[in-house]
C-alpha positions as CSV (number, residue, x, y, z in Angstrom):
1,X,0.0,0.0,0.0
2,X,1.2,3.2,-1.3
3,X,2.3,6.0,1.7
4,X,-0.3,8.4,0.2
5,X,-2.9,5.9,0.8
6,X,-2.2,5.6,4.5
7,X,-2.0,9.1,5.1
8,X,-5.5,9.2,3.6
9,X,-7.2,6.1,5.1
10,X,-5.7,7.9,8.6
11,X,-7.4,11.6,7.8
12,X,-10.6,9.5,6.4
13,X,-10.8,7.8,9.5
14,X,-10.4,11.2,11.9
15,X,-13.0,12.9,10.3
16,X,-15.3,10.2,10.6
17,X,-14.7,9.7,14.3
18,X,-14.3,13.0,14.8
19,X,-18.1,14.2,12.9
20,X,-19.5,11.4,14.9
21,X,-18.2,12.4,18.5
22,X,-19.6,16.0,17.5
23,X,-23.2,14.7,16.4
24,X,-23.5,12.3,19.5
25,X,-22.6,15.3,21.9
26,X,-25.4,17.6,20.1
27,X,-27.7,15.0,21.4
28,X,-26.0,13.1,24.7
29,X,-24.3,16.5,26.5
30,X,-27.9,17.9,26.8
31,X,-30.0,14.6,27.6
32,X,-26.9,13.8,30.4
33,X,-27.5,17.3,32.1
34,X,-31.4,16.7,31.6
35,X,-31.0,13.4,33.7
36,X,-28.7,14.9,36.4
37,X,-31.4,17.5,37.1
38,X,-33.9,14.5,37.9
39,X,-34.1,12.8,40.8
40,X,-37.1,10.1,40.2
41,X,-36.7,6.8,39.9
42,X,-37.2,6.4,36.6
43,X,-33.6,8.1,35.6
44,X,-32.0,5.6,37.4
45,X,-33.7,2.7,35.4
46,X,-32.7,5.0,32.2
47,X,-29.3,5.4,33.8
48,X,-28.9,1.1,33.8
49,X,-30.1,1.1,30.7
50,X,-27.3,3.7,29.3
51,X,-25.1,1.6,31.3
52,X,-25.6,-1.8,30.2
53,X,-25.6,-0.4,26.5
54,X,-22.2,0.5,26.4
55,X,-20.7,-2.5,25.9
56,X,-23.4,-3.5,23.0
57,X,-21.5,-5.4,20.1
58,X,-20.6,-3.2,17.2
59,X,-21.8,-5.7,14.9
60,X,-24.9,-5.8,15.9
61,X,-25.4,-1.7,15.6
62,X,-23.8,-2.0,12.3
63,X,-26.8,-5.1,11.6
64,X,-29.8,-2.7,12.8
65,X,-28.5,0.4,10.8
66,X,-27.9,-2.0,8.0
67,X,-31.5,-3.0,7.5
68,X,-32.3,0.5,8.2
69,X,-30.3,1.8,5.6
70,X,-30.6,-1.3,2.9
71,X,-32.9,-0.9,0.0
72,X,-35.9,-3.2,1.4
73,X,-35.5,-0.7,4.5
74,X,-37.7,1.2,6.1
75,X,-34.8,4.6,5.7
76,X,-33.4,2.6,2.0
77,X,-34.7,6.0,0.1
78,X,-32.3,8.4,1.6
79,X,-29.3,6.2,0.1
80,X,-26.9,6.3,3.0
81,X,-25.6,2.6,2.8
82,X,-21.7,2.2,1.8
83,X,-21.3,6.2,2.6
84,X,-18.9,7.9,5.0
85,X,-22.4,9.1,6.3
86,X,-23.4,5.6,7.2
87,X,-20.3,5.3,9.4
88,X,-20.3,8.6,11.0
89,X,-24.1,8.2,11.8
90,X,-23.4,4.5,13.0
91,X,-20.4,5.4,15.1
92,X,-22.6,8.1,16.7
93,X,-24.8,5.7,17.9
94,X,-22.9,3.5,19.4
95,X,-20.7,6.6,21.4
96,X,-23.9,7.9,22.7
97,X,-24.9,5.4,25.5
98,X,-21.1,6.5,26.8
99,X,-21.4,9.8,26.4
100,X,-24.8,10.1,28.1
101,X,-23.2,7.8,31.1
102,X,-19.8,9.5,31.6
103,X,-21.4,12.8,31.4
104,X,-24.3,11.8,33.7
105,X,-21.7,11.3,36.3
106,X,-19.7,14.3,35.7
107,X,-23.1,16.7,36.1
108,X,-24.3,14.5,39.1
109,X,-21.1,14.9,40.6
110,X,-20.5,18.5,40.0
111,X,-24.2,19.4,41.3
112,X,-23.2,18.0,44.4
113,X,-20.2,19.9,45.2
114,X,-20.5,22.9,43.2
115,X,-24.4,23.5,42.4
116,X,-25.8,23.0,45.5
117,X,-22.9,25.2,46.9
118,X,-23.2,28.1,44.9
119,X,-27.5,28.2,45.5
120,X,-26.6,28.0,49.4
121,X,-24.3,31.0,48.7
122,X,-27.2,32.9,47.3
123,X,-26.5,32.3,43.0
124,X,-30.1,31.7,41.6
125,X,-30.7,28.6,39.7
126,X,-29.1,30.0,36.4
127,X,-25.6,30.9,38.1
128,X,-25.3,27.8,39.8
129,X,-26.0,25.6,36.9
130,X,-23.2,28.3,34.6
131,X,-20.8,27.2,37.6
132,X,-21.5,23.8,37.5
133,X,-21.1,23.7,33.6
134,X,-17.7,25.4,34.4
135,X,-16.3,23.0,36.4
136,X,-17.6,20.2,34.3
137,X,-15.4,21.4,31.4
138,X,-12.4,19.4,31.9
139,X,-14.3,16.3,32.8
140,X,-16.3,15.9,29.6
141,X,-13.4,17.2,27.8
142,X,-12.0,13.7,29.0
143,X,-15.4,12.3,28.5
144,X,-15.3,13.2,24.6
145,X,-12.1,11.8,24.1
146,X,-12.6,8.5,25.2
147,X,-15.7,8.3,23.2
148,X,-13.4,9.4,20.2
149,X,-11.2,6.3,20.8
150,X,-14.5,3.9,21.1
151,X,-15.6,5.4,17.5
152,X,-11.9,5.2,15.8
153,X,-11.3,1.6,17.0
154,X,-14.4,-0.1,16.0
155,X,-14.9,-1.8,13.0
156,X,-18.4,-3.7,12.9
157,X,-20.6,-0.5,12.1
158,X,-17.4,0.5,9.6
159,X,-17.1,-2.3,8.0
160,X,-21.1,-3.5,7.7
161,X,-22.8,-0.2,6.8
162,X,-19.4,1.2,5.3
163,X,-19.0,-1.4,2.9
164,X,-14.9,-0.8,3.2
165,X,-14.8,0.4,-0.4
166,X,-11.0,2.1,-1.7
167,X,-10.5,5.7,-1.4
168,X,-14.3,6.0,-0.3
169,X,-15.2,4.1,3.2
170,X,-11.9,2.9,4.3
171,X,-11.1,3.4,7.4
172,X,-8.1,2.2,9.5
173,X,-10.2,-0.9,11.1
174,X,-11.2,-1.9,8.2
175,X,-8.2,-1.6,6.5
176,X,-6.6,-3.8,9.0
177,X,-8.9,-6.7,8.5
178,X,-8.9,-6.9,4.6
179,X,-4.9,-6.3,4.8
180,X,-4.6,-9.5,7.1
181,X,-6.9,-11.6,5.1
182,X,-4.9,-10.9,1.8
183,X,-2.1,-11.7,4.2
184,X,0.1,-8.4,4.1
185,X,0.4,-8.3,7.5
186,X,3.5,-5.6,7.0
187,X,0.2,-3.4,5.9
188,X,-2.0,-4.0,8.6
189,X,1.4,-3.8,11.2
190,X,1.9,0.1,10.5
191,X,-1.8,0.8,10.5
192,X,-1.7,-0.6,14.0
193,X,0.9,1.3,15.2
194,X,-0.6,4.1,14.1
195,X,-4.0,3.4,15.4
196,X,-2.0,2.8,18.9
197,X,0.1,5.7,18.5
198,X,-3.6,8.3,18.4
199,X,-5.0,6.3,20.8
200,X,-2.0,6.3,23.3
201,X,-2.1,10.1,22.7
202,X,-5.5,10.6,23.7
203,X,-4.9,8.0,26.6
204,X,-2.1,10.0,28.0
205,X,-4.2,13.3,27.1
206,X,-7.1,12.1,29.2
207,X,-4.6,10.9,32.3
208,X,-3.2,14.5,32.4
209,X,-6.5,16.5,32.5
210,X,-7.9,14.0,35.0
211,X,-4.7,14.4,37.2
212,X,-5.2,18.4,36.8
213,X,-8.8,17.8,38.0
214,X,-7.9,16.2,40.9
């Protein structure tokens, strides 16, 4: 594989990641700080749910959007299958249960020891939810940036809705499969590494502004 082909699977595969973090934060950031507000005992049942979905298999999102998104589909009209759309909409659905769930506990947290502290203090509602958003920055900062390494690193929605077609839908995961099944592992070694080497970035990123926190 050709060095310009690398450097383009790698940017093909940021942007994808990165449109699908930004999508599933329009939706998650605001539903999260709904929840925190709530108290009953329903958002605790919704919380589980959130909870229990973040480890859902990526195949099986990539399946459900699939016969969405097919022809005989019920969405087949808006002609989204084997599109960088497809992926980026499939990658935001699977980030958004761990969005909604590391941000949940952020805001709960932060309510309690900021919030609640700034209302006794005599801020109205409004000032005390601006300082709680404040010193929720850093944490869903973090929060964003793991959910960017869960979107980078899968490969069943990819690879099933993508359709892993050349200079279109590649993306390093699926790269990495088809490389090893044609047997150039040499390939598939140096998109690895630099699969690792972003993730390991973002890992150390998210181990300094959690130390700072602290």
């Amino acid at each position: 594989m050709a060095y310009g082909e690398i450097v383009e699977i790698t940017i093909r595969s940021l942007a994808i990641s990165s449109m699908a973090t930004v999508f599933s934060t329009v939706w998650s950031i605001p539903l999260a700080l709904k929840l925190s507000y709530s108290n009953y005992k329903q958002t605790k049942i919704l919380m589980s749910i959130f909870n229990a979905m973040i480890g859902l298999p990526t195949v099986l999102v990539g399946l459900l959007l699939y016969l969405l998104l097919s022809k005989s589909g019920p969405l087949g009209a808006l002609g989204l299958l084997y599109r960088p759309e497809s992926i980026i909409l499939g990658e935001s659905i699977l980030i958004t249960p761990l969005i909604v769930s590391l941000a949940y506990e952020e805001f709960h947290k932060a309510r309690e020891e900021y919030w609640e502290v700034a209302y006794t203090l005599g801020a109205d509602e409004i000032q005390a939810s601006v300082v709680m958003l404040k010193e929720s920055i850093s944490g869903l900062i973090v929060t964003l940036l793991i959910s960017f390494s869960r979107a980078l690193g899968e490969l069943g929605v990819a690879l099933m809705v993508g359709g892993n077609i050349r200079g279109y839908t590649r993306v390093f995961t699926t790269t990495i499969a088809l490389e090893i099944s044609k047997g150039n592992f040499e390939t598939a070694i140096i998109l690895g590494l630099i699969l690792l080497a972003i993730i390991s970035v973002i890992t150390i990123i998210v181990r300094v502004l959690g130390g700072e926190k602290d």
